[in-house]
C-alpha positions as CSV (number, residue, x, y, z in Angstrom):
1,X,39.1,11.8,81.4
2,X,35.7,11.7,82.2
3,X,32.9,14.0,81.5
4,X,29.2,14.3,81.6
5,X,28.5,13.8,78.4
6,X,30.3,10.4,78.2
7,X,28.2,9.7,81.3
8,X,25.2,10.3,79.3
9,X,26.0,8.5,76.7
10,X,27.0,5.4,78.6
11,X,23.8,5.5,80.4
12,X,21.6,5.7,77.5
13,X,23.6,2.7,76.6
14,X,22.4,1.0,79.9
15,X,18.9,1.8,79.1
16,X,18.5,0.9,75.4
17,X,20.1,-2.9,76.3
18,X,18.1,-3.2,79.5
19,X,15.1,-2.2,76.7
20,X,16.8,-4.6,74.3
21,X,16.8,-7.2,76.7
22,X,13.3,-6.9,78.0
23,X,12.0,-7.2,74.2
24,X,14.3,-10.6,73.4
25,X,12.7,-12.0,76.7
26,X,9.5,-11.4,75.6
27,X,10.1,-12.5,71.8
28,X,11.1,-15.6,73.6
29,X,7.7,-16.2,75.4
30,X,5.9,-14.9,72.5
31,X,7.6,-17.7,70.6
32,X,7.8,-20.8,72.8
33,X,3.7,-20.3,73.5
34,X,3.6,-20.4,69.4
35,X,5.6,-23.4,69.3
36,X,4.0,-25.2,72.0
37,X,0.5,-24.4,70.1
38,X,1.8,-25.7,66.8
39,X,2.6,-28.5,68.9
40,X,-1.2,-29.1,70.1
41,X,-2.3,-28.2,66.8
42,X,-0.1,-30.8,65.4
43,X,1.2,-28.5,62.9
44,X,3.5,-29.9,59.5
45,X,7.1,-31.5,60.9
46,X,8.7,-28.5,58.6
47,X,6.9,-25.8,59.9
48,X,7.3,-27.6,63.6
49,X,11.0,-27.6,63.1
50,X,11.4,-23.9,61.1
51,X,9.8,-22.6,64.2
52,X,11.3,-24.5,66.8
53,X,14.7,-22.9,65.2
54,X,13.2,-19.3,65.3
55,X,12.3,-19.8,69.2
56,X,16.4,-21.0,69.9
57,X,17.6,-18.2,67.8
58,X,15.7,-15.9,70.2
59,X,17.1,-17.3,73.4
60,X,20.8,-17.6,71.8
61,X,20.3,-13.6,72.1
62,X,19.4,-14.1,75.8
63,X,23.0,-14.5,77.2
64,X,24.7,-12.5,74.5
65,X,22.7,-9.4,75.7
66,X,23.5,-9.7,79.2
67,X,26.7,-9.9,78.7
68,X,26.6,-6.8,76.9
69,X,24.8,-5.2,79.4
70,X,27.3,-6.1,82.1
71,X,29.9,-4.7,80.3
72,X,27.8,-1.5,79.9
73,X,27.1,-1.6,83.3
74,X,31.1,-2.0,84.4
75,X,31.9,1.6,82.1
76,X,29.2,3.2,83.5
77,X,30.4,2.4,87.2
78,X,33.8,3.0,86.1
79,X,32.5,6.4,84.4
80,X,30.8,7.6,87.2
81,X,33.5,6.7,89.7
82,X,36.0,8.5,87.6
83,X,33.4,11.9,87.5
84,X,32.9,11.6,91.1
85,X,37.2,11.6,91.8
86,X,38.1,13.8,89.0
87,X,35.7,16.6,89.0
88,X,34.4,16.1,92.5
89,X,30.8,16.5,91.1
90,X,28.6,13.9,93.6
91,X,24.9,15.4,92.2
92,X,23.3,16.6,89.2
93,X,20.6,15.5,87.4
94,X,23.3,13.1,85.0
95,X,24.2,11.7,87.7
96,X,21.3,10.8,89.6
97,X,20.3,9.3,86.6
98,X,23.4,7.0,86.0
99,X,22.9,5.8,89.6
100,X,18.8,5.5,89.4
101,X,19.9,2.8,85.8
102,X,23.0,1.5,87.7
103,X,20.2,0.3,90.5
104,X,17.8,-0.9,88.2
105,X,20.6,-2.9,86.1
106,X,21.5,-4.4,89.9
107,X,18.2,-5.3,90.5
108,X,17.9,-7.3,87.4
109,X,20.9,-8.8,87.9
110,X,19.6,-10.3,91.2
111,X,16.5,-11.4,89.7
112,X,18.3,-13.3,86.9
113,X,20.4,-14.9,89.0
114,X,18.0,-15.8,91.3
């Protein structure tokens, strides 16, 4: 059964992975632009390669964190569905919220894939 407080819960979940995600992407940029300046510099071979390792380790979190976030995204649809059935509750400020994240989530999807 569904209730409002699962709802909440699931979309705080949505948020702190979309937040999660934003912070790995820019780790990632962050990173390659301190490789690529090591690489100008001509920086030690060791160092080159320890932080050519630290800039993959970021991006192997890439695609591990959307696919979290998608299946965050499918309870909260399911979650919110299930409310809207069940207890026949279409508004509240829970809700609007859930759908408000359940748009933004959308929307990055479409920008990833695009």
């Amino acid at each position: 059964m569904a209730s409002l407080r699962n709802l909440k819960i699931k979309t705080g979940t949505c948020k702190r992975i979309v937040k999660e995600l934003h912070s790995y992407e820019k780790e990632v940029e962050r990173e390659a632009a301190k490789t690529a300046d090591m690489k100008e510099k001509g920086a030690d071979p060791y160092d080159l390669k320890q932080q050519e390792n630290v800039l993959a380790e970021s991006r192997m979190m890439l695609p591990d964190c959307q696919k979290r976030l998608e299946a965050s995204l499918a309870d909260l649809k399911g979650i919110l569905a299930e409310l809207e059935e069940e207890l026949n509750q279409k508004e509240g400020p829970e809700i609007e919220e859930a759908r408000t994240i359940i748009g933004e989530v959308d929307k990055l999807f479409q920008t990833t894939e695009a």
